[in-house]
C-alpha positions as CSV (number, residue, x, y, z in Angstrom):
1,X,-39.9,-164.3,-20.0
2,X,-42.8,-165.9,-17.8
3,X,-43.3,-168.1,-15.5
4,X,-44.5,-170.7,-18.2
5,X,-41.8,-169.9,-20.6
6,X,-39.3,-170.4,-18.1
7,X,-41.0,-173.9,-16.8
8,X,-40.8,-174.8,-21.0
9,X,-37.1,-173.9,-21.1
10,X,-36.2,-176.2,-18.4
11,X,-38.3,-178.8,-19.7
12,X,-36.9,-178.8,-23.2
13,X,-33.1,-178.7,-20.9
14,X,-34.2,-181.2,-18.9
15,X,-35.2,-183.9,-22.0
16,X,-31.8,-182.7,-24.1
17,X,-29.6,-184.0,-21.1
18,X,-32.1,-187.2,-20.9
19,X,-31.2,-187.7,-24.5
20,X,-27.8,-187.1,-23.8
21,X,-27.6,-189.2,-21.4
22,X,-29.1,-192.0,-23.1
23,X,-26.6,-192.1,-26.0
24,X,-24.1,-192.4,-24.2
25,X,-25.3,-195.1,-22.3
26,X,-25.8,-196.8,-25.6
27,X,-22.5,-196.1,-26.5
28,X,-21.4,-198.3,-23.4
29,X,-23.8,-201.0,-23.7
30,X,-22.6,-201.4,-27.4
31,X,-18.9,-202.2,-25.8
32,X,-20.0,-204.8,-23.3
33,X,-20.2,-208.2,-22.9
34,X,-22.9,-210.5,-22.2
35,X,-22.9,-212.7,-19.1
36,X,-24.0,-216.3,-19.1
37,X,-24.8,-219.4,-17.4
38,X,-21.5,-221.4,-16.5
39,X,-24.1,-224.3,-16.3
40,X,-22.1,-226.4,-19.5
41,X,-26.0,-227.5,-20.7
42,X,-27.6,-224.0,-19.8
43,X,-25.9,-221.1,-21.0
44,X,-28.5,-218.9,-20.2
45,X,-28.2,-215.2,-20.4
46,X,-31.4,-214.9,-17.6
47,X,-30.6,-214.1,-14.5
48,X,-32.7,-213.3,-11.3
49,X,-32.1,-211.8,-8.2
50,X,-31.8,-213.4,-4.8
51,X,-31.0,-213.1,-1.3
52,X,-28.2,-214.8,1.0
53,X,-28.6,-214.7,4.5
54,X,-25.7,-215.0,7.0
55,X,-25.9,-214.7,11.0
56,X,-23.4,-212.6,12.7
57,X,-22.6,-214.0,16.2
58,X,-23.4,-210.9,18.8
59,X,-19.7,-212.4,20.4
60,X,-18.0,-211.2,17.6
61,X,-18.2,-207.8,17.9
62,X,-19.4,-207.6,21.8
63,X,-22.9,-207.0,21.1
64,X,-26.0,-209.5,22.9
65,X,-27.6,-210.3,19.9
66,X,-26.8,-211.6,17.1
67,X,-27.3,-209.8,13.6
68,X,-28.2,-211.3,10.2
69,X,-26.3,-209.7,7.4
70,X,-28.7,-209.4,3.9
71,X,-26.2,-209.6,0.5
72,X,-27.2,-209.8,-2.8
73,X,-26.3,-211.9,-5.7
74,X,-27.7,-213.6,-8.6
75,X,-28.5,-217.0,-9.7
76,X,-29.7,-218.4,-13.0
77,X,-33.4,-218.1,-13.8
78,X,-33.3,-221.4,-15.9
79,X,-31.4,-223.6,-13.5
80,X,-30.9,-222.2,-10.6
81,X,-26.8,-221.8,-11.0
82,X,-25.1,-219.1,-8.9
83,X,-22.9,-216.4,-10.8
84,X,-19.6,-217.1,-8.4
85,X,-17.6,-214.2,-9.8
86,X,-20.5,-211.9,-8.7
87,X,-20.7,-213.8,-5.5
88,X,-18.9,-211.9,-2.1
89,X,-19.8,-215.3,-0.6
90,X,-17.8,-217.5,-3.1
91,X,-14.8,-217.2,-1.4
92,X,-16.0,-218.1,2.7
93,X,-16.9,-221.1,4.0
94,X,-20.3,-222.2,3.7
């Protein structure tokens, strides 16, 4: 077998696990559930993605400066309502 052959073989590999791969990720989109807007007159299924920003104090852990922490969540893209279960924050003080 060439060079070319054996480059066609792994290509045709290759796209069978792709295909593979993509059934069974159909399989498990078929069994979910959708997530929507708690917003009572929303109840959209659009989300996008944001950023919350929190400052570490450098006391805390015995460092000079202090250290802001990126985490991400999501918020709804219609009115702006944050998912709280997906939400580390949800549960700290503001």
């Amino acid at each position: 077998m060439n060079n070319q052959q054996k480059q066609q073989q792994q290509l045709e590999m290759y796209k069978a696990q792709q295909a593979q791969l993509q059934l069974e990720y159909n399989k498990k989109l078929e069994n979910s559930t959708g997530i929507y807007c708690k917003n009572s007159e929303c109840g959209s299924p659009y989300f996008d993605q944001v950023t919350i920003l929190r400052k570490l104090s450098g006391s805390m852990d015995g460092s000079i400066q202090d250290e802001v922490v990126e985490i991400q969540t999501f918020i709804c893209a219609i009115c702006g309502e944050p998912i709280e279960e997906l939400n580390p924050l949800s549960r700290l003080p503001k």
